[in-house]
C-alpha positions as CSV (number, residue, x, y, z in Angstrom):
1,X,-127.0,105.6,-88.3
2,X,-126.9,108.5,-85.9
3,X,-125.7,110.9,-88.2
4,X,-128.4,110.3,-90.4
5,X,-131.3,110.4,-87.6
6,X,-129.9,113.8,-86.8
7,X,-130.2,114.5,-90.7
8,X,-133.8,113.3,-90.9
9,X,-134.5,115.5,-87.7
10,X,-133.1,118.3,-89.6
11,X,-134.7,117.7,-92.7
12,X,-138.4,117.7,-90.3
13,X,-137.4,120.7,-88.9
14,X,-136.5,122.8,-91.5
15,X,-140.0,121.5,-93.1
16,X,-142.5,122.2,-90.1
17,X,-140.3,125.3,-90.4
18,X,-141.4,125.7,-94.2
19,X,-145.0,124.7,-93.3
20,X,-145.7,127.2,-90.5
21,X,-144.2,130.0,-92.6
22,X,-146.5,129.1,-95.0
23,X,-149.6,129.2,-92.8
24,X,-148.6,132.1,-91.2
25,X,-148.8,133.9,-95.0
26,X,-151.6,132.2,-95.7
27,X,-153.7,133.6,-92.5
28,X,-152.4,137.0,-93.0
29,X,-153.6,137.3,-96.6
30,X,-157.0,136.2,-95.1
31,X,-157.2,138.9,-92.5
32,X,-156.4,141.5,-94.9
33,X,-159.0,140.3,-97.4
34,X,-161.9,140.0,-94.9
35,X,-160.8,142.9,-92.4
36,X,-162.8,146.2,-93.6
37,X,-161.0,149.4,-95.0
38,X,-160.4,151.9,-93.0
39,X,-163.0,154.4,-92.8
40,X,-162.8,158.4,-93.3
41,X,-165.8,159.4,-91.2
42,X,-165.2,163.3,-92.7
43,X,-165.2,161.9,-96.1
44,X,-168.3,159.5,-95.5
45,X,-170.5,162.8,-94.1
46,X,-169.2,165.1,-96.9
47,X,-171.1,162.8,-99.1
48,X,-173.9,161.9,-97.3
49,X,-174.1,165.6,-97.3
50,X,-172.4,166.9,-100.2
51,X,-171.5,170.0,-97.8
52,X,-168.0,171.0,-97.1
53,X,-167.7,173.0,-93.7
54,X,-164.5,175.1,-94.3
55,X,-163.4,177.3,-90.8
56,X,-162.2,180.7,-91.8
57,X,-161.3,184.3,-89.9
58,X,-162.7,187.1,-92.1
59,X,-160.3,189.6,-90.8
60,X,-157.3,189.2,-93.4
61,X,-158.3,190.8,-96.7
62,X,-157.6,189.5,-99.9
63,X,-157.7,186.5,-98.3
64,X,-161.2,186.4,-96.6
65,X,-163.1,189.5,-95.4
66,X,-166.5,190.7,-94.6
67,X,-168.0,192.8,-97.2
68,X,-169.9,196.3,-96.0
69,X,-173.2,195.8,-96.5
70,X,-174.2,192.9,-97.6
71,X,-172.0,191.0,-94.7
72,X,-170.9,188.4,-97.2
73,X,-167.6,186.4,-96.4
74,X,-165.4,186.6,-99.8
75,X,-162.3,186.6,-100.7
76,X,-159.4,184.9,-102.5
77,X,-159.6,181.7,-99.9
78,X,-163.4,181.8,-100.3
79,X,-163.1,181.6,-103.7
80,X,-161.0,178.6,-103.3
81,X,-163.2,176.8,-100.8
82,X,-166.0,176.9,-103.3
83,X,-164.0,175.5,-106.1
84,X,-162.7,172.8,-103.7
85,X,-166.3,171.4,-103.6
86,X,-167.1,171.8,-106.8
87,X,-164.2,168.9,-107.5
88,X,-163.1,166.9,-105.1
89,X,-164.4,163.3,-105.8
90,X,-165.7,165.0,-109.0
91,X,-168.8,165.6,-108.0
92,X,-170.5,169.0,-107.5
93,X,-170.7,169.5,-103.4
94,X,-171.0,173.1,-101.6
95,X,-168.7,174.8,-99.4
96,X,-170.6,176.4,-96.5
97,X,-167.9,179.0,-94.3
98,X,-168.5,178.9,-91.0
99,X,-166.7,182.4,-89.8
100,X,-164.1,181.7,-86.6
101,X,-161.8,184.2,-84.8
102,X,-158.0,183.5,-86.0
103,X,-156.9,182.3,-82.5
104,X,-159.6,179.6,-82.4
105,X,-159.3,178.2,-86.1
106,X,-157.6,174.8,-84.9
107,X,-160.1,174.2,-82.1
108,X,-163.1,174.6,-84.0
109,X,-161.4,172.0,-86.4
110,X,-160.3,169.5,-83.8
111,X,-164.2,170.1,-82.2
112,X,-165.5,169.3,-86.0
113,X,-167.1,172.3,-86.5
114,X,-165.7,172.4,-90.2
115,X,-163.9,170.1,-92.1
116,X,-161.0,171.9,-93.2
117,X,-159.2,175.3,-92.1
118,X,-159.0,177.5,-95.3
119,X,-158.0,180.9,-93.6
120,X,-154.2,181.4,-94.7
121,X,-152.7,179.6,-92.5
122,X,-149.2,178.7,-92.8
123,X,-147.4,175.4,-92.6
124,X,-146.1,174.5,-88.6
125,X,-144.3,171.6,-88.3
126,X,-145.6,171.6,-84.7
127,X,-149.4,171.0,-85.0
128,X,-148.7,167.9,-87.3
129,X,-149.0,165.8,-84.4
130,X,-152.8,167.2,-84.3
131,X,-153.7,168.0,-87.6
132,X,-152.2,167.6,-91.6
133,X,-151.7,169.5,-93.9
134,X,-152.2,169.8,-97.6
135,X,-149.8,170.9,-100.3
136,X,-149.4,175.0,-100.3
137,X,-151.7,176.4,-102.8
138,X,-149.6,180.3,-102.0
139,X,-145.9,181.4,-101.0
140,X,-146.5,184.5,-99.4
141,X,-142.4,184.5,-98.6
142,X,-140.1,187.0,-99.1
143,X,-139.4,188.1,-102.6
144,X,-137.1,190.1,-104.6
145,X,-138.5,193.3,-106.5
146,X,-136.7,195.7,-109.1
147,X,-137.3,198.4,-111.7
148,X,-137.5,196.5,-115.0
149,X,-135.1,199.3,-116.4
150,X,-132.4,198.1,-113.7
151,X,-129.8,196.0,-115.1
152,X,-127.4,194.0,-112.8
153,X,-130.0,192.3,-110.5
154,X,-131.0,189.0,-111.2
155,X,-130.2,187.1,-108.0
156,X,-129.5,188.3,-104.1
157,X,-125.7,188.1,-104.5
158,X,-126.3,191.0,-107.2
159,X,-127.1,193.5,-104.3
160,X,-123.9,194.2,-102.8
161,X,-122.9,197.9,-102.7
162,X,-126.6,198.8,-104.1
163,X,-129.4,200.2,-101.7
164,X,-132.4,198.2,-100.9
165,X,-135.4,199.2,-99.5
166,X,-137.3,197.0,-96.5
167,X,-139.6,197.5,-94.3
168,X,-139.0,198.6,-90.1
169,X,-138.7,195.2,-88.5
170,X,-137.1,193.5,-91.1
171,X,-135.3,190.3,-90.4
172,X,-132.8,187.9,-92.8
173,X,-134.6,184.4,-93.1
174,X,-133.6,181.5,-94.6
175,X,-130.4,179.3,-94.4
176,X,-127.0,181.1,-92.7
177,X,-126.0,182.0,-96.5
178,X,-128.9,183.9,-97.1
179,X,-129.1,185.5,-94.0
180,X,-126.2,186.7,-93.8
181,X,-126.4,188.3,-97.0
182,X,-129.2,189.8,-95.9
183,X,-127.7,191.6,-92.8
184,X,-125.0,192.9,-94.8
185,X,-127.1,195.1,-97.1
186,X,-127.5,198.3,-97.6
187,X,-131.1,198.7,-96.5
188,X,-133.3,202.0,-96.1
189,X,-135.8,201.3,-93.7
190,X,-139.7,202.4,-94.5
191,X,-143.0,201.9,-92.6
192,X,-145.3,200.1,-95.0
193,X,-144.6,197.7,-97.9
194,X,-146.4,199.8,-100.0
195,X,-143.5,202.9,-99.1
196,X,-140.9,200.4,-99.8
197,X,-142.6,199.9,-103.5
198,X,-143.5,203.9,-104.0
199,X,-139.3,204.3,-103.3
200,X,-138.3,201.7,-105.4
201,X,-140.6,203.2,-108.1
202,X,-139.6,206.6,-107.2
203,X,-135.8,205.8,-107.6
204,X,-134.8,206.2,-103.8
205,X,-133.7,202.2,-103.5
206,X,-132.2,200.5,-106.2
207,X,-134.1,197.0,-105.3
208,X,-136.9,195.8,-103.1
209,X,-137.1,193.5,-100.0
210,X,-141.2,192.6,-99.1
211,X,-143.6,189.8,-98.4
212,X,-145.3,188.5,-101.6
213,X,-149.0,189.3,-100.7
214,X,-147.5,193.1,-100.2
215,X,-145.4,193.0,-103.6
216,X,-148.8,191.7,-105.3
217,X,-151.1,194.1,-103.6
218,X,-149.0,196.8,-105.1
219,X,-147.7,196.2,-108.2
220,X,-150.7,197.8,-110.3
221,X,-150.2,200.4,-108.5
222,X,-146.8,200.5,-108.6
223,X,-145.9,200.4,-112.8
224,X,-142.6,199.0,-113.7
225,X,-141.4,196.8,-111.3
226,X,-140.6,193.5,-111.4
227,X,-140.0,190.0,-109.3
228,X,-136.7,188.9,-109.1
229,X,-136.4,184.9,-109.3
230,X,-139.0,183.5,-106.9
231,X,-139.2,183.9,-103.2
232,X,-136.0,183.6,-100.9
233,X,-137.8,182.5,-97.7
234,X,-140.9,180.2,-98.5
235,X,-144.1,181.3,-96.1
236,X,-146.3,178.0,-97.7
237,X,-150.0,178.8,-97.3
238,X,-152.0,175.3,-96.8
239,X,-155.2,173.8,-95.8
240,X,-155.6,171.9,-92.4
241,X,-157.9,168.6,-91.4
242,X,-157.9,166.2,-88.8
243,X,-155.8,163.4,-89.0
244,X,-158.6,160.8,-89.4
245,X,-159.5,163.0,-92.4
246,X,-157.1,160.8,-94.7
247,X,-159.6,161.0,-97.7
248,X,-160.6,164.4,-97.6
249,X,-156.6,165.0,-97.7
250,X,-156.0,163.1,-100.9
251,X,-158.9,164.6,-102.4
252,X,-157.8,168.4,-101.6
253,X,-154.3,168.1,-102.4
254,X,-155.5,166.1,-105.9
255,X,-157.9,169.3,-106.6
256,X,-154.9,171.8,-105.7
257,X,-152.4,169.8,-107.8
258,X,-154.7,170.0,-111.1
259,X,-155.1,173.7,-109.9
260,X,-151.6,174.3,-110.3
261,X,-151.0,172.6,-113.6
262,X,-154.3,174.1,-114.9
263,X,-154.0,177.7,-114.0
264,X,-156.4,178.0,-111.6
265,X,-154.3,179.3,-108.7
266,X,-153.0,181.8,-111.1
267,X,-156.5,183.4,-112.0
268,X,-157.0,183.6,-108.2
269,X,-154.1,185.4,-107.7
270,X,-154.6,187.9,-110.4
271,X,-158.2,188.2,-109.3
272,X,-157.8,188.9,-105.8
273,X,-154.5,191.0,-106.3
């Protein structure tokens, strides 16, 4: 008899065990059906609005600069900002730039001055406690550059015993490998990027060390060279908000994404460079 009292007990217990657990699934489906969505207050002003406020320093040409003259902010990040509005939530809004000195770019955000930073800025790990970050929509790392009529180069291992041209203040980055492959080069050291590309060009260096926006900027002008592989230190250009901002992110990194895959980023580049 007592054995099976203490088997009914059981039995009750694990039931008003059952039951609770059910109730306690039951009342949490409720609360997430009749508690609101979260709310992007960014998003819900942008199109109220249709205006995208985008902070940028106009000091840093292609990127954004002040033309003489007419005063007008353009530029390759200009560019973008407009086509930014013109599809995120496809729908047609308008980017209005609202010009802020480099040093102040993350304050003016965090005041909501602007909705986004499109200035090119690149990724810190540090500031993602204030601020995220979109998807990079440029690498402006350091590539590898050659004379197309140079056999023998096709990766950095390839540069051993052969002369490379850098710039004064160059220094290895990337993982231990890489940079110590980098130190152990045979460098000639010139002031600007563009002497780098003019000796490379001229014969002096048998292959190129320079930051991508420096390569671009003077390739045309530089006939006959080439890139080498893609960039061995990534410097990831991308677009900051404010961490309430959660829509406005997936909207931006959607737009970049389809830029990507549609060639959009592409005709920037070759625009602006």
């Amino acid at each position: 008899m007592r054995r099976w009292i203490a088997s009914l007990a059981k039995r009750r217990r694990w039931l008003y065990a059952g039951i609770l657990g059910v109730l306690v699934a039951l009342v949490a489906w409720l609360a997430l059906r009749t508690l609101p969505e979260a709310v992007d207050p960014t998003w819900e002003r942008i199109l109220q609005t249709r205006l995208l406020l985008v902070c940028t320093d106009p000091s840093w040409p292609p990127f954004e600069w002040i033309e003489e003259g007419s005063g007008k902010i353009q530029g390759f990040d200009i560019d973008l900002a407009n086509l930014l509005a013109a599809r995120v939530a496809d729908q047609e809004l308008r980017a209005e730039v609202v010009p802020v000195g480099f040093d102040g770019l993350y304050d003016a955000l965090l005041a909501g001055r602007c909705d986004a930073v499109l200035s090119a800025l690149p990724y810190e790990p540090m500031r993602t406690q204030d601020v995220a970050y979109s998807v990079a929509y440029f690498n402006a790392g350091l590539v590898l550059l050659k004379h197309q009529d140079t056999d023998g180069i096709e990766e950095l291992a390839d540069l051993e015993d052969r002369v490379v041209g850098v710039e004064w203040g160059f220094v290895p980055e990337g993982s231990t490998r890489q940079k110590e492959l980098l130190r152990n080069l045979q460098t000639r050291r010139y002031d600007t990027a563009g002497d780098v590309l003019r000796a490379l060009q001229a014969g002096e260096v048998e292959a190129a060390l320079v930051d991508r926006i420096a390569a671009l900027a003077y390739m045309r002008e530089c006939e006959g060279l080439e890139f080498v592989g893609e960039p061995l230190h990534d410097v990831n250009y991308v677009i900051p908000v404010r961490l309430d901002s959660y829509r406005l992110l997936d909207e931006v990194n959607r737009v970049l994404m389809e830029m990507r895959e549609d060639g959009t980023l592409d005709e920037l580049q070759a625009r602006w460079f």
